[in-house]
Structure formats: structure tokens, C-alpha cells
Backbone bond lengths (Angstrom), bond angles and torsions (degrees), N, CA, C in turn:
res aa  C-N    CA-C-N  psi(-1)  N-CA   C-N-CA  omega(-1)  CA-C   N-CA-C  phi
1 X - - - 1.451 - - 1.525 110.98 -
2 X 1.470 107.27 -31.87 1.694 90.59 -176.36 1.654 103.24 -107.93
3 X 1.141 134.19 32.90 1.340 125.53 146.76 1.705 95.78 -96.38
4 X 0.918 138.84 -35.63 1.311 124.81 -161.67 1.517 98.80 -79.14
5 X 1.571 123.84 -36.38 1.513 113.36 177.03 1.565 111.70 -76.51
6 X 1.765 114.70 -4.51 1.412 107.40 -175.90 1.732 97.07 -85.49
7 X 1.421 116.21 -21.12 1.407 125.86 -164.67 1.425 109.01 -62.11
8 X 1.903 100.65 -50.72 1.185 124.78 -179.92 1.925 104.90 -45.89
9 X 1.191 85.04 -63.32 2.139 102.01 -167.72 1.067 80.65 -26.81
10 X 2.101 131.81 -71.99 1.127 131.70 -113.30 1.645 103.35 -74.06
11 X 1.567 98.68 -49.02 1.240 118.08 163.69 1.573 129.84 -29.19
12 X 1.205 116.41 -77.82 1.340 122.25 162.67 1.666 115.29 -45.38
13 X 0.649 105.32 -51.06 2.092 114.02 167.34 1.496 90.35 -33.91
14 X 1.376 114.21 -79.28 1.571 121.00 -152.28 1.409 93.34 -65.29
15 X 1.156 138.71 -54.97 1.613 131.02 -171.41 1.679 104.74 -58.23
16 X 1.370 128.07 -60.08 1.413 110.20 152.01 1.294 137.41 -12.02
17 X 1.234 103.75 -54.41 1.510 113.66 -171.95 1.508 120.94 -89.17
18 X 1.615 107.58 -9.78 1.693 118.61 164.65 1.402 87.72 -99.65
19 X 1.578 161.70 -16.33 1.362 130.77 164.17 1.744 123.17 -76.91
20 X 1.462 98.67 -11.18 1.323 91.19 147.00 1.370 149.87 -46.97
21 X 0.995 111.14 -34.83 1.203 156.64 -172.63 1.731 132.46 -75.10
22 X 1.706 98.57 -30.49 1.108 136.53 175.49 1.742 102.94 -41.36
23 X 0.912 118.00 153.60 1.597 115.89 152.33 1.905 97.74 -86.44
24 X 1.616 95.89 152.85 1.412 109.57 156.66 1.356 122.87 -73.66
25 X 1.792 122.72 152.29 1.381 108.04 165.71 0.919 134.79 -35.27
26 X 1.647 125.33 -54.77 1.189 125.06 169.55 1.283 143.40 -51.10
27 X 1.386 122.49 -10.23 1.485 149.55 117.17 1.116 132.34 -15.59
28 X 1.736 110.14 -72.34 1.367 128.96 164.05 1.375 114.24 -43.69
29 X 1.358 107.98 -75.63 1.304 122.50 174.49 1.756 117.78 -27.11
30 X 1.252 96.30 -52.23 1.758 99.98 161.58 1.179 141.74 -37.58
31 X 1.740 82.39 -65.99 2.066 99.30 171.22 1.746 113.40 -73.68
32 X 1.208 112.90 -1.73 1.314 118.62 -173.69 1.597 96.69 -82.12
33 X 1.390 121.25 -52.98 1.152 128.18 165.59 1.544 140.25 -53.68
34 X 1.367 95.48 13.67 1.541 101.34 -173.42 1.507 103.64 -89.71
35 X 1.364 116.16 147.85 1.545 111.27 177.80 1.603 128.12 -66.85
36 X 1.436 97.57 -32.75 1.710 108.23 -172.59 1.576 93.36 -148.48
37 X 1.319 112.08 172.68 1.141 157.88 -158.67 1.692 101.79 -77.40
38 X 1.582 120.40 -65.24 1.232 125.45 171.74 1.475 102.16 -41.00
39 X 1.453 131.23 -70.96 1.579 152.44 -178.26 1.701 100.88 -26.27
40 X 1.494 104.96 -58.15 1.200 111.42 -176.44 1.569 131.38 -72.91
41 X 1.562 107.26 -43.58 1.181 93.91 153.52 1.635 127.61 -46.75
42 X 1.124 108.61 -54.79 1.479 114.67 -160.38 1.624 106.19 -50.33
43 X 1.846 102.66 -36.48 1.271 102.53 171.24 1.699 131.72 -54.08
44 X 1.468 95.25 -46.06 1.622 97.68 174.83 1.296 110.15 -76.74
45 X 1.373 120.95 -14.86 1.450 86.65 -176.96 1.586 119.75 -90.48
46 X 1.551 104.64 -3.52 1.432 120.68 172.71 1.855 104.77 -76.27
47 X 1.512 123.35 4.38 1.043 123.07 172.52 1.420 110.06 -111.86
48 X 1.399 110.05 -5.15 1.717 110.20 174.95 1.699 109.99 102.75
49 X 1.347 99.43 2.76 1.716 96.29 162.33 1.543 118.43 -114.73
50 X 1.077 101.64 81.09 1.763 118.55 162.50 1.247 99.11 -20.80
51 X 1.505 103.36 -80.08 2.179 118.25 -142.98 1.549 71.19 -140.62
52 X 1.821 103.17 102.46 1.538 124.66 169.04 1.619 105.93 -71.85
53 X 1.103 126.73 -40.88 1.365 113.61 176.50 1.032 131.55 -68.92
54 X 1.792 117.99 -29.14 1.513 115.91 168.92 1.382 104.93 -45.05
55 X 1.388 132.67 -70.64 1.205 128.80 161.34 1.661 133.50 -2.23
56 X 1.105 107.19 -55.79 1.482 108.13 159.18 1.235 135.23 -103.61
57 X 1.400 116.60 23.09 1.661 134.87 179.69 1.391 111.54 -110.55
58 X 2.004 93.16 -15.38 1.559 93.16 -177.71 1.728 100.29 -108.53
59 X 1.407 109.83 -0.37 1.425 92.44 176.63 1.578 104.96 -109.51
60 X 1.263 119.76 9.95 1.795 129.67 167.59 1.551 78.49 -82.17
61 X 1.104 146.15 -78.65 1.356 145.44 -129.99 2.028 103.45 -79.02
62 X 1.278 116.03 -25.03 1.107 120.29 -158.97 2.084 80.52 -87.66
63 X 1.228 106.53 -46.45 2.014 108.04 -171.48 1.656 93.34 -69.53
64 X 1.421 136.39 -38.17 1.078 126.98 173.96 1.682 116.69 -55.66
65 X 1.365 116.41 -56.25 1.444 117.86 153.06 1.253 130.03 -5.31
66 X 1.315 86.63 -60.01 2.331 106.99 -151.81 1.638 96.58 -89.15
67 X 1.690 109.89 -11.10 1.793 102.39 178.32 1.643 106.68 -112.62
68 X 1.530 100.93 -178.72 1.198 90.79 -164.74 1.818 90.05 -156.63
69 X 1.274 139.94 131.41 1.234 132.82 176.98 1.579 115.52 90.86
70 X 0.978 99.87 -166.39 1.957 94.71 162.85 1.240 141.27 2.18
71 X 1.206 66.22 -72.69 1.970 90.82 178.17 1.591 119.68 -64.22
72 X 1.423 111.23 -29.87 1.443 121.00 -154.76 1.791 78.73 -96.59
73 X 1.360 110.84 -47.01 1.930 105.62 173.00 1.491 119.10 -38.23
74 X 1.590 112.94 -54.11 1.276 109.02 170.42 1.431 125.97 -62.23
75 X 1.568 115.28 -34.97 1.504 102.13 168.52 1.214 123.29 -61.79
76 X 1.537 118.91 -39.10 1.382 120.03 -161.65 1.762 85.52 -75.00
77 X 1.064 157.78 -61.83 1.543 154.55 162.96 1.468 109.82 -10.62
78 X 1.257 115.20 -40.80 1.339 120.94 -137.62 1.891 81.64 -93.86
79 X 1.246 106.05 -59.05 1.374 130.49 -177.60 1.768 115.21 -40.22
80 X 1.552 106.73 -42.34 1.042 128.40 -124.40 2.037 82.83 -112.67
81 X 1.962 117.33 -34.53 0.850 103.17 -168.64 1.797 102.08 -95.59
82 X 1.445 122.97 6.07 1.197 120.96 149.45 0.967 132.74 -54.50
83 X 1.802 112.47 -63.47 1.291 128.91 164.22 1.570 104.57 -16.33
84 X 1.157 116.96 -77.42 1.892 124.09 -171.95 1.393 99.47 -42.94
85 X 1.013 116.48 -68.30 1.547 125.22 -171.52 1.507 96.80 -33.58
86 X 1.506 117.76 -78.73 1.314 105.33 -170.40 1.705 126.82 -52.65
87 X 1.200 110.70 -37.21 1.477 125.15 161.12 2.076 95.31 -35.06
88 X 1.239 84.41 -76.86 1.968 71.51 -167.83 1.509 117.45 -55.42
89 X 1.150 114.78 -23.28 1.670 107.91 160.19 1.419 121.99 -58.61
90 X 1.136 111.61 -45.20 1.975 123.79 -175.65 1.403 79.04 -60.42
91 X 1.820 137.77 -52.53 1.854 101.38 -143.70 1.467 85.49 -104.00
């Protein structure tokens, strides 16, 4: 019981510490407002996100890491039935 609640702590720590990280609404609200796609990139990457998804492929992979059993099944599922999704968008 208390490695799995120490697992938990560690976990929540690290997700904390990527919502830091977050843009603010008022941010959002910005890039929401962009007309096209070119506009928008250019915007994020003037905020320091090049390739926005590495970003969140590496923090699915970093919570996949930190679990182990069950739990780590449902992420990798969870992870895994996006993946497709985006696949059928690309073709």
C-alpha cells in the first residue's frame, strides 16, 4: 500500500509540474484567434513550442513510466487509442 501511494505522490508531483507549464487563458484565447494555421504556428513557436505534440507524447510516456500494472494498461490504452485517431486524420 505505501509504494503504490508513494507511486501515486510521485505522479501527481510530475503532472503538477507539467501544469505549470500550461499556457494561461489569455494565451489560449489568443492562439484561438489566429486566422490560419501558418499564423498559428508561427505563434507557438514564438512561445517555445516548435512540435506541440512532442510535448504531450513525452508527458503520456513520462506517466506511463512512473506506473506499473493496471494502471500503466489503461494509460498505454488510453494513449494508444489516440494514436489511431490521429493516424486516421493524417490518411
Amino acid at each position: 500500500m505505501a509504494s503504490a501511494l508513494a507511486r501515486y505522490a510521485h505522479a501527481q508531483a510530475r503532472v503538477r509540474a507539467r501544469l505549470s507549464r500550461l499556457l494561461p487563458r489569455q494565451q489560449l484565447d489568443t492562439l484561438a484567434g489566429h486566422p490560419d494555421e501558418s499564423s498559428l504556428r508561427a505563434e507557438l513557436i514564438s512561445l517555445g513550442f516548435e512540435r506541440p505534440s512532442d510535448g504531450v507524447m513525452a508527458a503520456v510516456a513520462d506517466l506511463e513510466a512512473m506506473l506499473e500494472g493496471a494502471a500503466r494498461d489503461v494509460v498505454r490504452a488510453y494513449r494508444t487509442r489516440f494514436e489511431c485517431e490521429n493516424l486516421k486524420l493524417l490518411l
